[in-house]
C-alpha positions in Angstrom: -10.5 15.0 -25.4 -10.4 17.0 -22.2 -11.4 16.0 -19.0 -11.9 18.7 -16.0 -11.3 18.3 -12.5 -15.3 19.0 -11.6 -16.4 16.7 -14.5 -14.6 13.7 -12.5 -16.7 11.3 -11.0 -15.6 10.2 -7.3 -16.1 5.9 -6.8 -16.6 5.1 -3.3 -15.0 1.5 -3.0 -15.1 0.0 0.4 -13.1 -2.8 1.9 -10.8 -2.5 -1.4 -9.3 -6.2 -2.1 -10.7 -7.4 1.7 -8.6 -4.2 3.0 -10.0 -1.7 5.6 -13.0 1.6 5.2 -13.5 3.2 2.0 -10.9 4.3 -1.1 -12.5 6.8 -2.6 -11.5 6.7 -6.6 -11.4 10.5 -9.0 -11.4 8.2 -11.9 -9.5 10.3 -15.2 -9.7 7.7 -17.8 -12.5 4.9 -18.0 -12.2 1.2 -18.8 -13.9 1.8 -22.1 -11.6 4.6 -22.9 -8.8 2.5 -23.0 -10.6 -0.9 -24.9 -8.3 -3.7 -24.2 -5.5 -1.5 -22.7 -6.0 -0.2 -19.4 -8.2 -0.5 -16.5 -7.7 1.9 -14.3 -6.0 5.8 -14.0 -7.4 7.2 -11.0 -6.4 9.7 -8.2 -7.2 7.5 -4.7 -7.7 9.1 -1.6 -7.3 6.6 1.0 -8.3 8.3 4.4 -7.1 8.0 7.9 -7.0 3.6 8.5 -8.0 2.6 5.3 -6.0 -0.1 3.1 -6.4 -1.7 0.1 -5.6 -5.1 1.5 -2.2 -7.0 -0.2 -3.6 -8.6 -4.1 -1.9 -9.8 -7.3 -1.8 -8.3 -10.3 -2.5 -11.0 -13.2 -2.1 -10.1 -16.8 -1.3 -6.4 -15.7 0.6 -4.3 -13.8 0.0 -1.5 -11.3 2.1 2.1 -11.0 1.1 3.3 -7.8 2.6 6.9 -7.1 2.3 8.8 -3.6 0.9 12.6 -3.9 0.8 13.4 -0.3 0.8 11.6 2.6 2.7 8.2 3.8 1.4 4.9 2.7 2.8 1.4 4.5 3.3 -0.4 1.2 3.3 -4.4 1.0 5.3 -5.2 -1.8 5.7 -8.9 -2.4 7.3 -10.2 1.4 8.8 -6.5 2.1 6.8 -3.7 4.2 7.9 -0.6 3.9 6.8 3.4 3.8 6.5 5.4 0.7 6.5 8.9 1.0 5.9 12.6 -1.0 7.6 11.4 -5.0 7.5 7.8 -3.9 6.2 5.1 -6.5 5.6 1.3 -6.3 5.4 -0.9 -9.0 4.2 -4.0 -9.3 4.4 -6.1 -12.1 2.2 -9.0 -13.7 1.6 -11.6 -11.5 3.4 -10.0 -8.2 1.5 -8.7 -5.0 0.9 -5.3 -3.0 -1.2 -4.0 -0.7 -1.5 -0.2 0.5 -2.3 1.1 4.2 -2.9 4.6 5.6 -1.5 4.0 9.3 -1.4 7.9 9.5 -4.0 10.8 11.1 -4.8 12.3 7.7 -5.4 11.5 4.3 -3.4 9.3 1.7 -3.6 10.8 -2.2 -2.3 8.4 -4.9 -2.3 8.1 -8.9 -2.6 4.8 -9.4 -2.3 3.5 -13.3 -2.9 0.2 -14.3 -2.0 -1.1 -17.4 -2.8 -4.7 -19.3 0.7 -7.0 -20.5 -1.0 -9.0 -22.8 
């Protein structure tokens, strides 16, 4: 299978885990193209004071990797700032939350993966 960039749909999610404005989601691979597996691999675009407010992951874990941009990460107690390269992970049944503090837009691939 091959997927093209314009054949990816864009999910507007707003106030993403109680966070702030709208994530907007280029979703790559489905749930249902993963049964059982996976749940999300998605470019996010989080614009200018948007978040996806601190969550835990339960029965899954989250790779979160920064494209451009800065993102304040929560991770567990610890805030920080991921840059360019940067990637977060956070395993089953630990929290994070992401933030765009900056003037311009956030671009992530975010993977999440089941551990059962």
């Amino acid at each position: 299978m091959i997927r093209r960039k314009e054949d990816v749909k864009i999910r507007k999610v707003s106030n993403a885990q109680g966070g702030n404005g709208d994530i907007y989601f280029h979703d790559w691979l489905l749930p249902e193209e993963a049964p059982g597996h996976g749940r999300v691999f998605s470019k996010l675009v989080v614009p200018a004071g948007s978040s996806i407010a601190p969550h835990q992951h339960s029965g899954e874990f989250e790779a979160v990797y920064v494209l451009e941009g800065t993102a304040t990460l929560t991770d567990g107690d610890e805030v920080t700032e991921l840059h360019a390269g940067d990637m977060n992970l956070c395993p089953d049944g630990e929290r994070h939350g992401i933030e765009n503090r900056t003037d311009s837009d956030l671009v992530l691939m975010a993977l999440i993966m089941k551990t059962l």
